[in-house]
C-alpha positions as CSV (number, residue, x, y, z in Angstrom):
1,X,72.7,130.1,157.5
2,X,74.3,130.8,154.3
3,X,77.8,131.4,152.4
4,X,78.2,134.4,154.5
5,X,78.9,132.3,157.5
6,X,81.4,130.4,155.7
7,X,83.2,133.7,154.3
8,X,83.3,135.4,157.6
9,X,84.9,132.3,158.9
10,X,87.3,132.2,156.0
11,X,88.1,136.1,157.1
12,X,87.8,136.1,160.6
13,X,90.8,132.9,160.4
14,X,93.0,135.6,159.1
15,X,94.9,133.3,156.6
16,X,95.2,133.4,153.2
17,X,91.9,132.6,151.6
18,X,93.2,130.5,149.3
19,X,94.7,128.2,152.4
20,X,91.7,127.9,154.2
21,X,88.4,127.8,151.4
22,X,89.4,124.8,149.7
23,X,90.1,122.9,152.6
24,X,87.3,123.8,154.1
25,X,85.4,123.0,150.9
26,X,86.9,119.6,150.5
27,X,85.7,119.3,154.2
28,X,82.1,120.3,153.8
29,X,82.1,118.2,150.5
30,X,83.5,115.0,152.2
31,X,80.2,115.4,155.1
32,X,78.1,116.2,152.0
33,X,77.5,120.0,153.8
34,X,76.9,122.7,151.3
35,X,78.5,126.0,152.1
36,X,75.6,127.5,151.1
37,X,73.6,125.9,153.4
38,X,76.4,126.0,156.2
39,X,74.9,125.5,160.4
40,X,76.8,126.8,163.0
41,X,76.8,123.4,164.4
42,X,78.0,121.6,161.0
43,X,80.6,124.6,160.8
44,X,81.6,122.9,164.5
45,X,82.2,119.7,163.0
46,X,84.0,120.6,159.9
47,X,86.3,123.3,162.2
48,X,87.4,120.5,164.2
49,X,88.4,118.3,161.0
50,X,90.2,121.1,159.4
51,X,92.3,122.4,162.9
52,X,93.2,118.7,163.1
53,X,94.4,118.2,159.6
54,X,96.3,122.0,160.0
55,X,98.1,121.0,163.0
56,X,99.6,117.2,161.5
57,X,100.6,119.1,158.4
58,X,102.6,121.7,160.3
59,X,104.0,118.8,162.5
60,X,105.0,116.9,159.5
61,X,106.5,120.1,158.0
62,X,108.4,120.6,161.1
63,X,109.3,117.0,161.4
64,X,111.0,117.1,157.8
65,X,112.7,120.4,158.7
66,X,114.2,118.8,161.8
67,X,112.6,120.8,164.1
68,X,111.0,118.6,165.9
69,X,111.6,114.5,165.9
C-alpha cells in the first residue's frame, strides 16, 4: 500500500486530522511501520492501539469531569 491508505483512514475517521495523524504517526513510529509503506494488516494492528488509547483518554476525561467514577 501507500500514504493514501493512511489518509483515507485519517478521512474516513471523520475527526479532525490533526486528532488522529499524529497519533496514528506516533503509533506506526513506535512498531517502526512507515505510513508510506502502510499494510492493511499493519493498519489492523496500529487501529487497535489507537481505539484503545482513544477510549482511556475519554474515560479519564470523563472520570475528571465526574461523569463517571
Amino acid at each position: 500500500m501507500d500514504k493514501k491508505l493512511f489518509n483515507q483512514v485519517i478521512e474516513l475517521t471523520g475527526l479532525p486530522t490533526s486528532f488522529v495523524e499524529p497519533r496514528l504517526e506516533a503509533l506506526l513510529a513506535a512498531k517502526g511501520i512507515s505510513s508510506d509503506e502502510l499494510t492493511v494488516e499493519e493498519l489492523r494492528l496500529v487501529l487497535v492501539d489507537f481505539l484503545q488509547d482513544v477510549i482511556l483518554e475519554a474515560k479519564d476525561a470523563a472520570t475528571q469531569m465526574d461523569f463517571i467514577s
